[in-house]
C-alpha positions in Angstrom: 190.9 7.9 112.0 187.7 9.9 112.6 184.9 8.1 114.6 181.3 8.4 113.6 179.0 10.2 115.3 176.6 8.2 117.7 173.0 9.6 117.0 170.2 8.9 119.2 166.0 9.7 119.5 164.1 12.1 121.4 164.3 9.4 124.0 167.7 8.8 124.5 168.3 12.6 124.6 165.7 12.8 127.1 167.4 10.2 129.0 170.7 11.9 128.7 169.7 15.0 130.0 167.1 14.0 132.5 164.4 15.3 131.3 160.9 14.4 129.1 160.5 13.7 126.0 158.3 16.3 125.1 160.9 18.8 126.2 163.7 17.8 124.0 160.7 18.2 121.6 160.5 21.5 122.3 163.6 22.4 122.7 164.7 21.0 119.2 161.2 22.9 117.8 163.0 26.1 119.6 166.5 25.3 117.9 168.0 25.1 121.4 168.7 21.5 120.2 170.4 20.6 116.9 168.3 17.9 115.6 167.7 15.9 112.1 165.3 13.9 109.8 165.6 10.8 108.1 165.4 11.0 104.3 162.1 9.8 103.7 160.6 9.6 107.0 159.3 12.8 108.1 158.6 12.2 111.5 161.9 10.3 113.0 164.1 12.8 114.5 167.6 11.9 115.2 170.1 13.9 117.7 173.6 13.9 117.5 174.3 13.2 121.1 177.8 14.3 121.2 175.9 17.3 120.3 174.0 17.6 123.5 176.6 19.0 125.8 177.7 21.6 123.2 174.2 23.0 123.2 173.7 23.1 127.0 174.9 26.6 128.2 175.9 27.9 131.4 173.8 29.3 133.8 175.0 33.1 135.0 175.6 33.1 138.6 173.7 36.2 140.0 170.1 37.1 141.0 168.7 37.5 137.5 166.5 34.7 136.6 166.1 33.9 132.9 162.5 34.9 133.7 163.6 38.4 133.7 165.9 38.1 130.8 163.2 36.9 128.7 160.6 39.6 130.1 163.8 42.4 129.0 163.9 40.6 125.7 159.8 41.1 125.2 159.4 44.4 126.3 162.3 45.4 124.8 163.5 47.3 128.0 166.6 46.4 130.3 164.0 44.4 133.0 166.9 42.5 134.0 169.3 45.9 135.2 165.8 46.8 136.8 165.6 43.6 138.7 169.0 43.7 139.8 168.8 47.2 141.3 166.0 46.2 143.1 167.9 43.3 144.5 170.8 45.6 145.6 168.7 48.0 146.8 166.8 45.5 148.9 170.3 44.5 150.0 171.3 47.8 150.7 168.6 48.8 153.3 168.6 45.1 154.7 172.4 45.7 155.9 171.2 48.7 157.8 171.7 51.8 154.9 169.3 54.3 155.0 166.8 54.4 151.8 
């Protein structure tokens, strides 16, 4: 027998993920968060919070920061490679290498 889905408010998804309010706001205005309306009331938003977890995603061990991946995704160039050579290039001459 299939169980219902429990459904929550921007609160309780807040509260779930340990955060504010007006960021699971934004993050359902961003689609990051699968959210929906009532029929007929146009301002209560309802999350499927079994659907939370599924639309966390993992964060890539390395030294990019999502800062750079969204600065390679607005100037259209590879930022993020550019970062990363710096940071091995730092490395590099840090262990002793010449430049």
């Amino acid at each position: 027998m299939p169980t219902s889905a429990k459904y929550g408010g921007v609160h309780d998804a807040a509260t779930i993920l340990q955060c504010s309010d007006k960021t699971v706001r934004r993050l359902v205005a961003e689609g990051a968060i699968p959210a929906y309306r009532m029929p007929g009331k146009s301002r209560l938003i309802r999350i499927r919070l079994d659907e939370l977890e599924a639309s966390l995603r993992l964060i890539p061990s390395g030294a990019v920061s999502s800062r750079a991946v969204a600065m390679s995704a607005d100037l259209g160039v590879n930022v993020a490679a550019q970062v990363l050579d710096v940071h091995h290039e730092r490395a590099r001459i840090g262990a002793g290498a010449t430049p």
